[in-house]
C-alpha positions in Angstrom: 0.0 0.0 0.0 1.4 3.6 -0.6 -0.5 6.2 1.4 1.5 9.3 0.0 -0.6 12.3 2.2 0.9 14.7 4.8 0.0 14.2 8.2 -1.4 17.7 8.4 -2.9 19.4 6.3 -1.9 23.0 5.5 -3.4 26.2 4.3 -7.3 26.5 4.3 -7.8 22.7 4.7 -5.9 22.8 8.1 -8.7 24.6 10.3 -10.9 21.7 9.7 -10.1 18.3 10.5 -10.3 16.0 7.9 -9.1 11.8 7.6 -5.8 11.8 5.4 -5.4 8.5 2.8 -3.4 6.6 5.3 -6.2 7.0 8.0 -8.7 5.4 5.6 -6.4 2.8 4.6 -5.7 1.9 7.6 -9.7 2.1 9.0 -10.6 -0.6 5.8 -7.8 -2.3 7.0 -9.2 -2.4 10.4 -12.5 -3.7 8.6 -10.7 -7.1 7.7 -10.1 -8.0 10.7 -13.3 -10.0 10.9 -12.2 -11.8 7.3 -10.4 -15.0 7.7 -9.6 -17.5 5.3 -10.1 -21.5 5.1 -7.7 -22.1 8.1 -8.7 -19.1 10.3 -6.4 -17.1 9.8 -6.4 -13.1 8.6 -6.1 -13.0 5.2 -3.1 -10.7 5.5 -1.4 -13.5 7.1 2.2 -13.6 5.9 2.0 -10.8 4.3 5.1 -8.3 4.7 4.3 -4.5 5.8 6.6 -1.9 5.2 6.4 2.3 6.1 7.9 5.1 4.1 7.2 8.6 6.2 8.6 12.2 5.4 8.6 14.5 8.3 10.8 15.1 10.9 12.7 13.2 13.1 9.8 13.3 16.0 6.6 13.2 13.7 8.1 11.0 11.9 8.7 8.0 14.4 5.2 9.0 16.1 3.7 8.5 12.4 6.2 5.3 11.6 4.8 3.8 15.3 1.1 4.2 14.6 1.2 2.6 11.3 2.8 -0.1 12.3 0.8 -0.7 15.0 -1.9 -0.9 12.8 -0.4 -3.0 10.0 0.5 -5.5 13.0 -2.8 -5.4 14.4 -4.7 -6.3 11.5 -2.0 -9.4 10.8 0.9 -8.1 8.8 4.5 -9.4 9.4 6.9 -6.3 10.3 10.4 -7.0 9.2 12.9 -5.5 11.9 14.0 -1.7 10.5 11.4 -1.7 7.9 10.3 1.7 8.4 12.6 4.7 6.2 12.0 8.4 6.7 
């Protein structure tokens, strides 16, 4: 999945809250969770997740954390220092 979106929004867009792409990725993500294939497993069982992020050093392993948090949650393998920002 490639999510490219900021993780704030700036100029006129900024004074109202609105869900960036990765948010909704990650909320239909969330919506598999009850999906499971012949075995019983997630269906994003052995799949590998991986995280891109631009930002600063801070933001950037605050953003890097949440989504894989996510990605982990919902059944994705997270390979160690996957994460580049």
């Amino acid at each position: 999945m490639a999510a490219p979106t900021p993780s704030r929004p700036s100029g006129a867009a900024a004074t109202r809250p609105r869900p960036g792409v990765a948010q909704r990725a990650m909320e239909r993500l969330d919506a598999e969770l009850s999906e499971k294939d012949d075995e019983g497993r997630l269906l994003t069982y052995g799949k590998v997740g991986v995280v891109a992020v631009v930002g600063n050093e801070d933001g950037a392993h605050k953003i890097s954390a949440d989504l894989y948090q996510c990605l982990n949650d919902v059944g994705f393998t997270i390979p160690a220092g996957g994460v580049t920002y």
